[in-house]
PDB file of N, CA, C and O in Angstrom:
ATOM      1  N   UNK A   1       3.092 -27.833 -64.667  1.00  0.00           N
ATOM      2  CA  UNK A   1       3.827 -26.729 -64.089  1.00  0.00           C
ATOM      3  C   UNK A   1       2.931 -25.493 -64.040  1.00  0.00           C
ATOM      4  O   UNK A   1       2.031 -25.288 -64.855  1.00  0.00           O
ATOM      5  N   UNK A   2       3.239 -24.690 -63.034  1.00  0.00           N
ATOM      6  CA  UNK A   2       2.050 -23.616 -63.004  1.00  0.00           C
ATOM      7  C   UNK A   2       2.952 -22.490 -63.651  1.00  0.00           C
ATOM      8  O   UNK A   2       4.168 -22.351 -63.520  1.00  0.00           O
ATOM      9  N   UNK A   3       1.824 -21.511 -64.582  1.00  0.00           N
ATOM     10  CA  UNK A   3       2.346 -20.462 -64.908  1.00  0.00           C
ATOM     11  C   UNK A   3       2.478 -19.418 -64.430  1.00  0.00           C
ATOM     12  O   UNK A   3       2.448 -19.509 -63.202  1.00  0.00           O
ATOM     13  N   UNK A   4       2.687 -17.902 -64.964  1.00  0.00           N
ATOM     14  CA  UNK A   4       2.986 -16.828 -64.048  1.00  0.00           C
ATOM     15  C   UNK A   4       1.644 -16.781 -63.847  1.00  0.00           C
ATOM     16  O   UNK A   4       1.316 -16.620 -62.671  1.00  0.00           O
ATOM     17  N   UNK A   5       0.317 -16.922 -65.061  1.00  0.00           N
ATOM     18  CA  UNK A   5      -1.270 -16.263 -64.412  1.00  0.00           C
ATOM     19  C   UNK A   5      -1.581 -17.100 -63.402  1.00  0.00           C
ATOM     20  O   UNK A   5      -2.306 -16.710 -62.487  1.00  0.00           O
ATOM     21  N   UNK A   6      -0.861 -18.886 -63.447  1.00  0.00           N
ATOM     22  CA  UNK A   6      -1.356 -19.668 -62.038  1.00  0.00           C
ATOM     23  C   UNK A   6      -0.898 -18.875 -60.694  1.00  0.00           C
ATOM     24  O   UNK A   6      -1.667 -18.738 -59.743  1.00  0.00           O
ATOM     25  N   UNK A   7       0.310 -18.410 -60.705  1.00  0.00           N
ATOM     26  CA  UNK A   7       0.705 -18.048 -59.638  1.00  0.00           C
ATOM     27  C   UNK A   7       0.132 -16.642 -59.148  1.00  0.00           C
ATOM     28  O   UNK A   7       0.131 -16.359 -57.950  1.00  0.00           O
ATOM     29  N   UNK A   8      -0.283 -15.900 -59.982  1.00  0.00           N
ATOM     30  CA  UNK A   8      -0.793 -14.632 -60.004  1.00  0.00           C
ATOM     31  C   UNK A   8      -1.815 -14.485 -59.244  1.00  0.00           C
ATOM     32  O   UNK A   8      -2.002 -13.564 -58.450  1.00  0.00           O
ATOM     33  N   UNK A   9      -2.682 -15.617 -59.521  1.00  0.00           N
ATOM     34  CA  UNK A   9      -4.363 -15.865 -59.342  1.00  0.00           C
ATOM     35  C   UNK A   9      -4.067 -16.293 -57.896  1.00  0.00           C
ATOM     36  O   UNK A   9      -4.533 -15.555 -57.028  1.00  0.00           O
ATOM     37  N   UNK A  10      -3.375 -17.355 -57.504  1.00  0.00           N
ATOM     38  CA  UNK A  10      -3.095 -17.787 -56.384  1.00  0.00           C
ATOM     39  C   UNK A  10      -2.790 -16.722 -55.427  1.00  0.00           C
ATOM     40  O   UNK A  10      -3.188 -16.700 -54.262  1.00  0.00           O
ATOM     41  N   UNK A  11      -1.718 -15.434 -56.261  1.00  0.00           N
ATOM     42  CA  UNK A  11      -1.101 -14.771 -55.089  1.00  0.00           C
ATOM     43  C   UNK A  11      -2.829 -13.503 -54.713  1.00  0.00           C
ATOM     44  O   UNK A  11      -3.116 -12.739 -53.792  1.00  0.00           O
ATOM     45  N   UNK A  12      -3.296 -13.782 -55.575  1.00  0.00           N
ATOM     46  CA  UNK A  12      -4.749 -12.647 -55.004  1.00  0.00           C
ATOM     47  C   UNK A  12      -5.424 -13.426 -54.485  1.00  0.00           C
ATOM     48  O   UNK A  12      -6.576 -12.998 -54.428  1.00  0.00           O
ATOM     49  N   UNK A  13      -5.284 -14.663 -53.932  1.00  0.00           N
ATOM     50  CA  UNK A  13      -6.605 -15.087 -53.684  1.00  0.00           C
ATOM     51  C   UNK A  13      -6.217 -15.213 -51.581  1.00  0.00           C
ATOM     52  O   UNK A  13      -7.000 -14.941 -50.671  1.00  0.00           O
ATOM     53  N   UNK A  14      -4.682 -15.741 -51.473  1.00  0.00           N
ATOM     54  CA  UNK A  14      -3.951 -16.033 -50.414  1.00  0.00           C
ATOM     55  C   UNK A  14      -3.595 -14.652 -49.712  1.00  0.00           C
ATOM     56  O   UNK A  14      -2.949 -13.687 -50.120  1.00  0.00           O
ATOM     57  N   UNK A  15      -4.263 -14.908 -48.480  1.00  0.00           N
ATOM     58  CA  UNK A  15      -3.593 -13.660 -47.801  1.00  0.00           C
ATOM     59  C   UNK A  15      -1.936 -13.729 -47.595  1.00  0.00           C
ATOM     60  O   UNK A  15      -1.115 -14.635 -47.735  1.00  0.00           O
ATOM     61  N   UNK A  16      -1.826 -11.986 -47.098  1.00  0.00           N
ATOM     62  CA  UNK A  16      -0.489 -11.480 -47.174  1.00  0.00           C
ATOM     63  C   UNK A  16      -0.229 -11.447 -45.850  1.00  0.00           C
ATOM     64  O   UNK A  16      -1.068 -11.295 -44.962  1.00  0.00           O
ATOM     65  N   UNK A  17       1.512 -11.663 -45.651  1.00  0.00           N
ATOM     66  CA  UNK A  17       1.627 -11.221 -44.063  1.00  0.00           C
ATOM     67  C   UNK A  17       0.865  -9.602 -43.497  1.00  0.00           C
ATOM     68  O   UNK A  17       0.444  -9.237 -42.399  1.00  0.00           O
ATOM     69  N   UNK A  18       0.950  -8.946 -44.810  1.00  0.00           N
ATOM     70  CA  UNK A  18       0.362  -7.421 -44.274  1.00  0.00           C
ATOM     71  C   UNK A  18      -1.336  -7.700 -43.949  1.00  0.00           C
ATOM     72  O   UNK A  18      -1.996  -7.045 -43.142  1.00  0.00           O
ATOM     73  N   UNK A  19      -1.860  -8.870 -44.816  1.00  0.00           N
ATOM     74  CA  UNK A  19      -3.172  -8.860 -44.579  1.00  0.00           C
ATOM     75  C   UNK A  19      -3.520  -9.506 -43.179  1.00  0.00           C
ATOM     76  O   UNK A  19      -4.486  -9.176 -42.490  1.00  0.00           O
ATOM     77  N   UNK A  20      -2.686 -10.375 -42.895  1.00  0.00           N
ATOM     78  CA  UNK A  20      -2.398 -11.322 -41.401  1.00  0.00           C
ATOM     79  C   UNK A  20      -2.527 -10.412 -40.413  1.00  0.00           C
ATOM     80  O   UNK A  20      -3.440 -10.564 -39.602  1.00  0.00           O
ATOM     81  N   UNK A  21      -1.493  -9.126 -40.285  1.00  0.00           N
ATOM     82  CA  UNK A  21      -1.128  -8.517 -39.426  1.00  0.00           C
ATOM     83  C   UNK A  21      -2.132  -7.347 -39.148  1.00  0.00           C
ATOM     84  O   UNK A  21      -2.154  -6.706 -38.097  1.00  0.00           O
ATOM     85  N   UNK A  22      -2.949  -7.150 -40.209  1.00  0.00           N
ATOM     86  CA  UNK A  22      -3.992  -6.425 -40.213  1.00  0.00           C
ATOM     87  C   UNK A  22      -5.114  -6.744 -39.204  1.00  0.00           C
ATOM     88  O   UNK A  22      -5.549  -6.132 -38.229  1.00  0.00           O
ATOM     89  N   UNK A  23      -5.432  -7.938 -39.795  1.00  0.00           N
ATOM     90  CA  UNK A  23      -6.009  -9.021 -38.944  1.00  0.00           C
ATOM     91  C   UNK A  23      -6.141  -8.911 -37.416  1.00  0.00           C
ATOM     92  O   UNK A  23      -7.137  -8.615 -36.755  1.00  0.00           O
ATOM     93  N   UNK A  24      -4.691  -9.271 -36.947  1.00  0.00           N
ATOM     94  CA  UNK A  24      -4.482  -9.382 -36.047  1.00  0.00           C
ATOM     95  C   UNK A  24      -4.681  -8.257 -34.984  1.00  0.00           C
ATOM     96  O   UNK A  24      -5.296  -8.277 -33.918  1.00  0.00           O
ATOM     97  N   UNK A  25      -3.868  -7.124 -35.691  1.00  0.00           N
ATOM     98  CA  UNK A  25      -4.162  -5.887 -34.916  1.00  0.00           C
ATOM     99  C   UNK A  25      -5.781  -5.179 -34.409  1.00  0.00           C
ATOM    100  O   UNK A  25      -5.965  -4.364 -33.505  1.00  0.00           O
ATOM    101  N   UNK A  26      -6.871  -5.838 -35.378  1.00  0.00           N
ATOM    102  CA  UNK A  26      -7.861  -5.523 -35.583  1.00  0.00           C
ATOM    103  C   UNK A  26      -8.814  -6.354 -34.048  1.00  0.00           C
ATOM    104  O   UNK A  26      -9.661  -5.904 -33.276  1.00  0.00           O
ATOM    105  N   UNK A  27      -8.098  -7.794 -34.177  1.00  0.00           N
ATOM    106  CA  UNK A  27      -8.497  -8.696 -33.363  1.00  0.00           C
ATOM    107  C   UNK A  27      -7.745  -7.935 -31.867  1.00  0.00           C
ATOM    108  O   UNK A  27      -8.533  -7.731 -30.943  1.00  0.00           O
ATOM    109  N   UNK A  28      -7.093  -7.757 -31.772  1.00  0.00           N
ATOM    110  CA  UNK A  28      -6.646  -7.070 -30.544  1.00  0.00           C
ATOM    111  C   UNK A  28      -7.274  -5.727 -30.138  1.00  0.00           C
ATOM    112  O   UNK A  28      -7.048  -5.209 -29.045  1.00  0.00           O
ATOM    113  N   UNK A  29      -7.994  -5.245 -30.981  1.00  0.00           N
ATOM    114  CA  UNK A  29      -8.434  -3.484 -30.764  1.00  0.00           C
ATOM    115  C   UNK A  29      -9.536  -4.437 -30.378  1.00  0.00           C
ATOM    116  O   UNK A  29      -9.723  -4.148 -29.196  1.00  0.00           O
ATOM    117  N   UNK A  30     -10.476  -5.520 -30.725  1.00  0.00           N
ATOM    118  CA  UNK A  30     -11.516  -6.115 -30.845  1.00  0.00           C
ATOM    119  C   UNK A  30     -11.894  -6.325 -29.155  1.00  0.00           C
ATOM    120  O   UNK A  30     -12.877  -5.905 -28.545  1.00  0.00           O
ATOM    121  N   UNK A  31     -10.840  -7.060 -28.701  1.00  0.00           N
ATOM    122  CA  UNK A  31     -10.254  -7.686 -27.594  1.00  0.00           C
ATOM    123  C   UNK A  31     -10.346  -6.659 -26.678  1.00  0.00           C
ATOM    124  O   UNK A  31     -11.154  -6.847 -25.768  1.00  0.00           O
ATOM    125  N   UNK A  32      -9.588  -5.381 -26.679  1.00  0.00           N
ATOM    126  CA  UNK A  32      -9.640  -4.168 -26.188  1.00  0.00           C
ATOM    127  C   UNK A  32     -11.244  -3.811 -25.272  1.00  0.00           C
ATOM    128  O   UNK A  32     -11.591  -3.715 -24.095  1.00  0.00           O
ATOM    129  N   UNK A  33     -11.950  -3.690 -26.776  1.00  0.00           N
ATOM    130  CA  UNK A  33     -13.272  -3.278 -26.790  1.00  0.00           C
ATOM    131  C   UNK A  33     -13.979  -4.046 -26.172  1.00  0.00           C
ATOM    132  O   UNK A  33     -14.511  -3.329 -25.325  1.00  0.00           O
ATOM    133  N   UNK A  34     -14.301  -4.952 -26.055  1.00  0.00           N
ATOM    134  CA  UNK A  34     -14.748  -6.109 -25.522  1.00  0.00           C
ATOM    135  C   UNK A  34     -14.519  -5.802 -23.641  1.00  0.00           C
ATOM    136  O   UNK A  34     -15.440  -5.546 -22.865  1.00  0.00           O
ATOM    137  N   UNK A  35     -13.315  -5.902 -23.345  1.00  0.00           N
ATOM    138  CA  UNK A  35     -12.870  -5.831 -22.337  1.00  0.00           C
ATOM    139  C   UNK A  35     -13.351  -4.970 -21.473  1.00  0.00           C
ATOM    140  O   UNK A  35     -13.842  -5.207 -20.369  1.00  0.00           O
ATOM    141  N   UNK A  36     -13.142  -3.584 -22.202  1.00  0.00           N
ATOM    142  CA  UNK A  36     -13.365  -2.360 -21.816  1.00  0.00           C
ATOM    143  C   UNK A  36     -15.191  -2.246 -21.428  1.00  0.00           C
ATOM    144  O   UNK A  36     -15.619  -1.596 -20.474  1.00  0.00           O
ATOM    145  N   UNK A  37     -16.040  -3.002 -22.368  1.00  0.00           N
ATOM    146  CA  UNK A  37     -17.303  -3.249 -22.244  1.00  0.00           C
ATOM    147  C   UNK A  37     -18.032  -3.950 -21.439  1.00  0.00           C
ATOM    148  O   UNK A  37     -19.177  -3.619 -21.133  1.00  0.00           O
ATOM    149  N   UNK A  38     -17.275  -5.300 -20.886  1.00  0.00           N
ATOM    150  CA  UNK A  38     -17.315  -5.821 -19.959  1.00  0.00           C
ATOM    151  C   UNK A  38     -17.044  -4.973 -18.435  1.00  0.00           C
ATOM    152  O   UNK A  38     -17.962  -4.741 -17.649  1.00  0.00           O
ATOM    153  N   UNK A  39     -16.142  -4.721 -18.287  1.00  0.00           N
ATOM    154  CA  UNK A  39     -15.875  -3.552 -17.042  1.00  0.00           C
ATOM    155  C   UNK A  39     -16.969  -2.636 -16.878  1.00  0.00           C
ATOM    156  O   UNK A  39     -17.527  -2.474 -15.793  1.00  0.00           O
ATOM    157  N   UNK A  40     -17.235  -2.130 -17.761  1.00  0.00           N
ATOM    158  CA  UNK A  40     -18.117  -1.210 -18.058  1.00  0.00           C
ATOM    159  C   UNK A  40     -19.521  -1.841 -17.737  1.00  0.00           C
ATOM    160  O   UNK A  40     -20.314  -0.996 -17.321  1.00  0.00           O
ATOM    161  N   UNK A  41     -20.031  -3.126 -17.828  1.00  0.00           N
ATOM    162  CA  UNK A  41     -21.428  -3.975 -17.695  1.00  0.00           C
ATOM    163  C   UNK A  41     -20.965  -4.471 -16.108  1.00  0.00           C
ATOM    164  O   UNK A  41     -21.931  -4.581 -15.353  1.00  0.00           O
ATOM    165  N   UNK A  42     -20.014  -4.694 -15.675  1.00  0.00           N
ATOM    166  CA  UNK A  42     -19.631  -5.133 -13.907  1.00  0.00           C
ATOM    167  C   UNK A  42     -19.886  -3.840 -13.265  1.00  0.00           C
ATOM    168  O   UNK A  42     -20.387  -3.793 -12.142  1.00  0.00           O
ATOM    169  N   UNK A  43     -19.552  -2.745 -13.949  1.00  0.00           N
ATOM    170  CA  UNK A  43     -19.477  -1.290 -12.808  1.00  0.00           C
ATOM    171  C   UNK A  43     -21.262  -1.329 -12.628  1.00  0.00           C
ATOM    172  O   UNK A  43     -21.836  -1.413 -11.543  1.00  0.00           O
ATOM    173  N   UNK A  44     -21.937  -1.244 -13.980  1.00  0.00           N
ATOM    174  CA  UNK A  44     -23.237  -1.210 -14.090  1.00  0.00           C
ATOM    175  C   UNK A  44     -24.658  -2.293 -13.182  1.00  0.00           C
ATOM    176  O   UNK A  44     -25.742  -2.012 -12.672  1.00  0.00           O
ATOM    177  N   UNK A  45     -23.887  -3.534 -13.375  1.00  0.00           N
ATOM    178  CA  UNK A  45     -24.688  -4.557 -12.203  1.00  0.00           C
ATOM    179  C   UNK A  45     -24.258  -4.108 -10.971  1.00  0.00           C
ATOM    180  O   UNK A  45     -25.251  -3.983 -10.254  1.00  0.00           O
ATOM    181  N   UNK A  46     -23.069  -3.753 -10.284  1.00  0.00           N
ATOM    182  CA  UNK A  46     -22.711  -3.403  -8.694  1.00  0.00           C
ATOM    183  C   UNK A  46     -23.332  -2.491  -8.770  1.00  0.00           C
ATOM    184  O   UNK A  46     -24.267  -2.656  -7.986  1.00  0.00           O
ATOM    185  N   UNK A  47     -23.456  -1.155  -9.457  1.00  0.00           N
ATOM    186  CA  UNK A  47     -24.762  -0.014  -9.323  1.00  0.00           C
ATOM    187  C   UNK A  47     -26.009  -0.403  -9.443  1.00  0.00           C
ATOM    188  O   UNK A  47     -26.807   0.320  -8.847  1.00  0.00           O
ATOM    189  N   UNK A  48     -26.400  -1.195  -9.946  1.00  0.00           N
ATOM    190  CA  UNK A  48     -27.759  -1.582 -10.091  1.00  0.00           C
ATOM    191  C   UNK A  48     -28.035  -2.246  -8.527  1.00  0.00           C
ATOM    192  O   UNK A  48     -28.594  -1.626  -7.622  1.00  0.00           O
ATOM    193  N   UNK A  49     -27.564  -3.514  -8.432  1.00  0.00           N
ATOM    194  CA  UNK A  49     -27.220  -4.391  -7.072  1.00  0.00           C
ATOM    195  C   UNK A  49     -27.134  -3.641  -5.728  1.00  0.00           C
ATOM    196  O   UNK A  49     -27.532  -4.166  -4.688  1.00  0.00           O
ATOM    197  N   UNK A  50     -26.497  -2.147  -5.780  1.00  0.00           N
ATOM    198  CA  UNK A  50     -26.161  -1.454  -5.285  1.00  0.00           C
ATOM    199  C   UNK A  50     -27.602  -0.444  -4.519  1.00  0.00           C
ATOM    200  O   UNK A  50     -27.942  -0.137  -3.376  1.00  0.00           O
ATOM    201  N   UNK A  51     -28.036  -0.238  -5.705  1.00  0.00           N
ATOM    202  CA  UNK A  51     -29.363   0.682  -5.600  1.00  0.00           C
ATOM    203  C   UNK A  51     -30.429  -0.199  -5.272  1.00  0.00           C
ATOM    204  O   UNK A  51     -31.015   0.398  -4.369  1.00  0.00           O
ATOM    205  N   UNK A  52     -31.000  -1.231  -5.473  1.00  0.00           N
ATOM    206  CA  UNK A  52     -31.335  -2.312  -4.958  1.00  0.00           C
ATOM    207  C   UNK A  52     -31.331  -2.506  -3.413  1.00  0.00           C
ATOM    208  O   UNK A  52     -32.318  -2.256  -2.722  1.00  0.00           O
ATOM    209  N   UNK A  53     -30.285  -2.915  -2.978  1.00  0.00           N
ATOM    210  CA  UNK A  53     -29.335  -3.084  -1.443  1.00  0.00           C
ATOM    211  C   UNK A  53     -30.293  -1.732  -0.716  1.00  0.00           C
ATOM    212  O   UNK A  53     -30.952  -2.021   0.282  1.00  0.00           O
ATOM    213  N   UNK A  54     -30.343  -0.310  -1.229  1.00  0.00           N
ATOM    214  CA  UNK A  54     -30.798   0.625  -0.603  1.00  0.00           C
ATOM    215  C   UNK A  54     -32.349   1.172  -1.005  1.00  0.00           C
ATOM    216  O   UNK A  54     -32.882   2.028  -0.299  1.00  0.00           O
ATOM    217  N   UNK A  55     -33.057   0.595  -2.231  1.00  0.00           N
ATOM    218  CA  UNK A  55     -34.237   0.469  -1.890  1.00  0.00           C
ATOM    219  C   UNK A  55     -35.016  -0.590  -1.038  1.00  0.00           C
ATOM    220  O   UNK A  55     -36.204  -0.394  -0.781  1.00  0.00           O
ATOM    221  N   UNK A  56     -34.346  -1.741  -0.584  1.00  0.00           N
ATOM    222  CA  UNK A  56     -34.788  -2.270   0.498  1.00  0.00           C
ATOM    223  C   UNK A  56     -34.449  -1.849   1.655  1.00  0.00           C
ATOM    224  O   UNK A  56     -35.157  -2.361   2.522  1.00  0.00           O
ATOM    225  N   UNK A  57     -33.827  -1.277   1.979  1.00  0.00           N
ATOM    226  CA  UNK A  57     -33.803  -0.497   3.548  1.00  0.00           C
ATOM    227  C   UNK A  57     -34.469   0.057   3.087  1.00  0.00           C
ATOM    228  O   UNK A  57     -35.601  -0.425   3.047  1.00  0.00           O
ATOM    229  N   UNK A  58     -34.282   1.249   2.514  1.00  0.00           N
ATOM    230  CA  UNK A  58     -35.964   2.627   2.132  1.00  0.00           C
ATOM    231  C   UNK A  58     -37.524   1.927   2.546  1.00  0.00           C
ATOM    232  O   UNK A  58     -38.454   2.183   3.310  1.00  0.00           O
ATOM    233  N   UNK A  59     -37.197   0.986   1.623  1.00  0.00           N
ATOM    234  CA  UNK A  59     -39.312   0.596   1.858  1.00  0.00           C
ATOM    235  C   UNK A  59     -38.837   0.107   2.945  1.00  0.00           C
ATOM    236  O   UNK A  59     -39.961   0.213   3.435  1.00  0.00           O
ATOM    237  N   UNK A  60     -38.067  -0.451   4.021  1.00  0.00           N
ATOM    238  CA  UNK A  60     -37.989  -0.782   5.673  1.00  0.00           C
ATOM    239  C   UNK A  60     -38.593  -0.126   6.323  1.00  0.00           C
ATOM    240  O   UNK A  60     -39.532  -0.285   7.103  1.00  0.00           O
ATOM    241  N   UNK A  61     -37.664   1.153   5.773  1.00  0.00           N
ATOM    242  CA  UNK A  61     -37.858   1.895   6.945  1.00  0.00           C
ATOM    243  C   UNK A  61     -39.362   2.876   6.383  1.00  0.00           C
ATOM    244  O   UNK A  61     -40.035   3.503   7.202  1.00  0.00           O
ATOM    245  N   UNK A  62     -39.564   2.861   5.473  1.00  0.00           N
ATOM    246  CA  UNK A  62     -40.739   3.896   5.021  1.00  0.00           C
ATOM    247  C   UNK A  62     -42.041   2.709   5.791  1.00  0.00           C
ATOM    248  O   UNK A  62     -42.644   3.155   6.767  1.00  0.00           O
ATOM    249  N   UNK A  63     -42.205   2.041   5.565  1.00  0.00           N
ATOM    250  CA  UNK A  63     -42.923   0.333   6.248  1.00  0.00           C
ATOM    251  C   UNK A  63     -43.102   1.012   7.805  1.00  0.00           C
ATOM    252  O   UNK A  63     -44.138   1.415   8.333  1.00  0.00           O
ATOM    253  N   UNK A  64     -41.262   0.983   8.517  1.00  0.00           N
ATOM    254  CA  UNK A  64     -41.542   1.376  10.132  1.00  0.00           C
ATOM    255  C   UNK A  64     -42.143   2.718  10.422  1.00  0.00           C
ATOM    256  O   UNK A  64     -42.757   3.047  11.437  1.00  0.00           O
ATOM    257  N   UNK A  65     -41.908   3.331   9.521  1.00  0.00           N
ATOM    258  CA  UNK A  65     -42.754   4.902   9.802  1.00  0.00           C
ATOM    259  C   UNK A  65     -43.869   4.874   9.779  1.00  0.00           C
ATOM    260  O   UNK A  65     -44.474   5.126  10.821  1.00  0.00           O
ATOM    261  N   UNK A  66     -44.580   4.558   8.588  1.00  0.00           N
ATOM    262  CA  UNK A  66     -45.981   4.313   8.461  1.00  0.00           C
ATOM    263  C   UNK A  66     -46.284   3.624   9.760  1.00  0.00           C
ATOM    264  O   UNK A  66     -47.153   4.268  10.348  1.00  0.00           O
ATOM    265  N   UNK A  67     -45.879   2.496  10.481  1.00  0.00           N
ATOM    266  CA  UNK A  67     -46.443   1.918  11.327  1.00  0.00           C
ATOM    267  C   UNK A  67     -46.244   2.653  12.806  1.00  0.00           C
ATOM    268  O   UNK A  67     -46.982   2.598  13.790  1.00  0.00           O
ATOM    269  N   UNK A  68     -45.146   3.272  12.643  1.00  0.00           N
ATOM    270  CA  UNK A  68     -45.014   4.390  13.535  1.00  0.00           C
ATOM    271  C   UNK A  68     -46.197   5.612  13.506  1.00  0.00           C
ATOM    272  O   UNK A  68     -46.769   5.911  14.554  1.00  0.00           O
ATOM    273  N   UNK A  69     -46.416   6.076  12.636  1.00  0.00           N
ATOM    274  CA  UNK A  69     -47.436   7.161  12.475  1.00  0.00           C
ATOM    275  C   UNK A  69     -48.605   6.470  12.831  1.00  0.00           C
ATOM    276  O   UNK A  69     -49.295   7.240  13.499  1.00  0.00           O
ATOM    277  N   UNK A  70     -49.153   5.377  12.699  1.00  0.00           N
ATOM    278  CA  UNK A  70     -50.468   4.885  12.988  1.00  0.00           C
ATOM    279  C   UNK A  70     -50.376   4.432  14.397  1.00  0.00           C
ATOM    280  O   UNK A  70     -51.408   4.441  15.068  1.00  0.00           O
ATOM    281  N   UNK A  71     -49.608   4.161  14.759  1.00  0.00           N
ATOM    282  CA  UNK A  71     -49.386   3.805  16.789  1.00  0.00           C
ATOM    283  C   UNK A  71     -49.866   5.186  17.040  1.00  0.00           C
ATOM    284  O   UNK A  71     -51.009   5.371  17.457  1.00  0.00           O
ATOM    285  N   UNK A  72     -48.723   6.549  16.712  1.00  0.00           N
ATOM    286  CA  UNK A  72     -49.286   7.615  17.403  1.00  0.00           C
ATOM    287  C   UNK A  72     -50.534   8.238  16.993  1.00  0.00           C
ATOM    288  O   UNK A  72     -50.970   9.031  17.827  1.00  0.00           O
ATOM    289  N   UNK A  73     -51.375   8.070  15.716  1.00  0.00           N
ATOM    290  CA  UNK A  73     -52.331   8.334  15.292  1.00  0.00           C
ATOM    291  C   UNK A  73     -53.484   7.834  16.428  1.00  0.00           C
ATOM    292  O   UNK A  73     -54.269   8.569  17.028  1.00  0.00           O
ATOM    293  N   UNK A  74     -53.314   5.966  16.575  1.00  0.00           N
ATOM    294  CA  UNK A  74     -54.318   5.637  17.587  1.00  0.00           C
ATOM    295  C   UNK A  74     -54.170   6.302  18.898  1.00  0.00           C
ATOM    296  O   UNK A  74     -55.063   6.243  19.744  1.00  0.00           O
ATOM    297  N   UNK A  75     -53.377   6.753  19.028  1.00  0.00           N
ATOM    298  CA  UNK A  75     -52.505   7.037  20.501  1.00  0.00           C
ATOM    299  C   UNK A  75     -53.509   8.478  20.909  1.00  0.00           C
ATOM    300  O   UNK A  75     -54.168   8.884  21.866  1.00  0.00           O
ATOM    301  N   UNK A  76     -53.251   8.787  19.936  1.00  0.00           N
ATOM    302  CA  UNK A  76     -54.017  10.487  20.326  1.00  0.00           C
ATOM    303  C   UNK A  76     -55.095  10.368  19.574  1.00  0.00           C
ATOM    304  O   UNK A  76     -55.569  11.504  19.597  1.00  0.00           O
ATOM    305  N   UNK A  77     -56.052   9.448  18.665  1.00  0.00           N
ATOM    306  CA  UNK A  77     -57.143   9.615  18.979  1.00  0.00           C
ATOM    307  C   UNK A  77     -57.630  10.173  17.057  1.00  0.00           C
ATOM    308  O   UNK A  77     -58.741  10.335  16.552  1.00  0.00           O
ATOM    309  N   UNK A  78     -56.565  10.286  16.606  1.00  0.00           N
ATOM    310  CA  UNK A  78     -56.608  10.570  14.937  1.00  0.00           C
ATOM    311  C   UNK A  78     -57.108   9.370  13.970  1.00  0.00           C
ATOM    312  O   UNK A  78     -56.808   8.206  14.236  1.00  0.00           O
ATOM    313  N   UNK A  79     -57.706   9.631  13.096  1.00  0.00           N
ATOM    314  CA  UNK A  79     -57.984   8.412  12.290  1.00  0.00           C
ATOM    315  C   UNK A  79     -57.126   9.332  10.632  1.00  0.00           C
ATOM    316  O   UNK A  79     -57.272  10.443  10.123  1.00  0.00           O
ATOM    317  N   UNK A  80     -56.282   8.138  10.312  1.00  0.00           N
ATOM    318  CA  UNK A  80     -55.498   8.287   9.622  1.00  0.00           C
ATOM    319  C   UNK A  80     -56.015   7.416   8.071  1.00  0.00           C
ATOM    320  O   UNK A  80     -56.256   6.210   8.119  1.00  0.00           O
ATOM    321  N   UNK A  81     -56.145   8.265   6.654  1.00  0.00           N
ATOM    322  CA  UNK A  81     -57.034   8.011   5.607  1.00  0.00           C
ATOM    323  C   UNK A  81     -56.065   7.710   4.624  1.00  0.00           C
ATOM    324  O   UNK A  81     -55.075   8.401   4.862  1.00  0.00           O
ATOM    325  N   UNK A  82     -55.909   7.069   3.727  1.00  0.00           N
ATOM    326  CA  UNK A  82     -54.651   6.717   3.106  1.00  0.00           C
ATOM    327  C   UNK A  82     -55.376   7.139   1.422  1.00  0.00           C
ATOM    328  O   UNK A  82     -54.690   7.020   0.407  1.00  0.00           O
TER     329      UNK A  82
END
C-alpha cells in the first residue's frame, strides 16, 4: 500500500492540470510566433524576388543604352573609352 510520502513524491514528480495548461498556452503563443515569422520570411522572399524581377530589366536596359551610346558614338565619329 502506498503511503502519504509515496503519494507525496508521486504528486511532485506528475504534472498538474495547471502545469498542462501552462504548457499549452505557451505552445500556442509558440505557434503564434512561428506563424507570425513565417509571414514575415514570405513578405521578405516576394521583396527580395521582387527586387531581383527589376534588377534584370535595369542591367537590360543599362546593356541597351550602352549599346545605344556606342551606335551614336560611331555615328558621329567619337571613340568612346570605358
Amino acid at each position: 500500500m502506498l503511503t502519504d510520502q509515496d503519494i507525496q513524491k508521486i504528486i511532485n514528480v506528475v504534472a498538474t492540470k495547471e502545469d498542462v495548461q501552462e504548457i499549452k498556452e505557451e505552445v500556442s503563443a509558440l505557434k503564434e510566433s512561428i506563424q507570425a515569422l513565417s509571414v514575415s520570411v514570405d513578405k521578405l522572399a516576394k521583396a527580395v524576388e521582387d527586387m531581383h524581377k527589376e534588377y534584370v530589366v535595369i542591367t537590360h536596359r543599362v546593356d541597351r543604352h550602352e549599346k545605344w551610346l556606342q551606335q551614336i558614338a560611331d555615328k558621329v565619329g567619337v571613340k568612346l573609352e570605358f
